[in-house]
C-alpha positions in Angstrom: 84.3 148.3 96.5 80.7 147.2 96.3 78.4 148.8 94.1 76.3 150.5 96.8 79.6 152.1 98.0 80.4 153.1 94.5 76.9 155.2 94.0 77.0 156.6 98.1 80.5 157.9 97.2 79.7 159.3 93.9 76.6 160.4 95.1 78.7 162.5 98.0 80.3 165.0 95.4 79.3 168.2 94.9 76.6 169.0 92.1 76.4 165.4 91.1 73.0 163.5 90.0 72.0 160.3 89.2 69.6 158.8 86.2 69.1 156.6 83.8 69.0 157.9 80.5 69.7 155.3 78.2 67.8 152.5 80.1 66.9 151.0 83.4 70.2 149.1 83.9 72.8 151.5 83.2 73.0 154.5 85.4 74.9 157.6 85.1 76.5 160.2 87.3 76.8 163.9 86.1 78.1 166.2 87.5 76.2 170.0 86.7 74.7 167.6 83.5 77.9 166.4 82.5 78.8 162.8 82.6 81.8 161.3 84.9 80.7 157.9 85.9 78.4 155.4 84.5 77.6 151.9 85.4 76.1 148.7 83.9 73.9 147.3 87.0 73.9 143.8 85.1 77.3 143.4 85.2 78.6 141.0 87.4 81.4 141.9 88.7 80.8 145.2 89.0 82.2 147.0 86.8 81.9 151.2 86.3 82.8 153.7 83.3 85.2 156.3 84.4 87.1 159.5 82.4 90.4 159.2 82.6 93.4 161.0 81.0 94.3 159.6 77.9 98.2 159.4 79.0 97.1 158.0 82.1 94.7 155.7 80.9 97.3 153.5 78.7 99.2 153.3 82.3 96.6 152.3 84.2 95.4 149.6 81.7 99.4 148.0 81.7 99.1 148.4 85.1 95.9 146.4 86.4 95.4 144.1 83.2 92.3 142.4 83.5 90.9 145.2 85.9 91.1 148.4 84.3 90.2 147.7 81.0 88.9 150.6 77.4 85.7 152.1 78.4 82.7 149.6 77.3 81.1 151.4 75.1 82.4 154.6 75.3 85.3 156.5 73.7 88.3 154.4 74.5 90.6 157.3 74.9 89.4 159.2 77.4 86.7 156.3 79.1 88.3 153.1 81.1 85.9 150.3 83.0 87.1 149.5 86.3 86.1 146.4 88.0 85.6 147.7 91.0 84.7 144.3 92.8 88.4 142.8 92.5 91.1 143.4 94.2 91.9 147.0 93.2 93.4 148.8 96.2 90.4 150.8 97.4 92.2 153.7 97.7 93.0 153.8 93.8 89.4 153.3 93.3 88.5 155.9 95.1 91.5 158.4 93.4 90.1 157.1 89.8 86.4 158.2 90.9 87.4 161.6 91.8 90.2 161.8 88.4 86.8 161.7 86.5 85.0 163.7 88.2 87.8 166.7 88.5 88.2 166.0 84.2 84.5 167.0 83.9 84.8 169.6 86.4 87.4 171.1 84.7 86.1 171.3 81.5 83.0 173.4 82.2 81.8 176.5 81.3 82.7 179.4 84.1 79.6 179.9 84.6 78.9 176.2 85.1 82.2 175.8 87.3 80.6 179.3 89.2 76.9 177.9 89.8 78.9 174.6 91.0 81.2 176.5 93.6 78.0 178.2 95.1 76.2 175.1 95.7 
């Protein structure tokens, strides 16, 4: 998946923004403020910070060695970086994008999770 693809599919979820808050080469998606996805634009390949389920994370990372790999810089529990300019089936790119995005979702407030539905 190419990185443009990456941030116009992100981007296409509901309530999400974009920014960068730490500095100009890492941006962020959040979804209402919370972070799902970030990614370092320096890093070649391509490579993007997604939430994951702990139990599924382990998996994943046995699974695509070399591909899927701890979160860089993040909590390596709950974050894995995906290379997502390899040869990862598209389609579990895609499913691991919207994993992290339906964590966060889940974990908001009602009132978050209500504002979100009525967008």
């Amino acid at each position: 998946m190419h990185i443009e693809d990456f941030r116009n599919y992100c981007l296409s979820k509901k309530g999400v923004t974009e920014s960068f808050p730490f500095d100009e080469h890492t941006l962020v998606f959040k979804v209402m403020g919370k972070m799902f996805a970030i990614c370092g634009l320096e890093r070649i390949p391509s490579q993007v910070n997604l939430k994951c389920d702990p139990d599924r994370s382990v998996e994943l990372r046995t699974q695509y060695d070399g591909f899927i790999l701890p979160g860089w810089h993040m909590s390596k529990l709950h974050w894995n970086a995906v290379i997502i300019e390899s040869n990862l089936p598209l389609k579990l790119i895609i499913e691991l994008i919207d994993h992290s995005y339906d964590l966060v979702v889940s974990g908001l407030t009602k009132k978050l999770k209500e504002e979100l539905k009525n967008l």
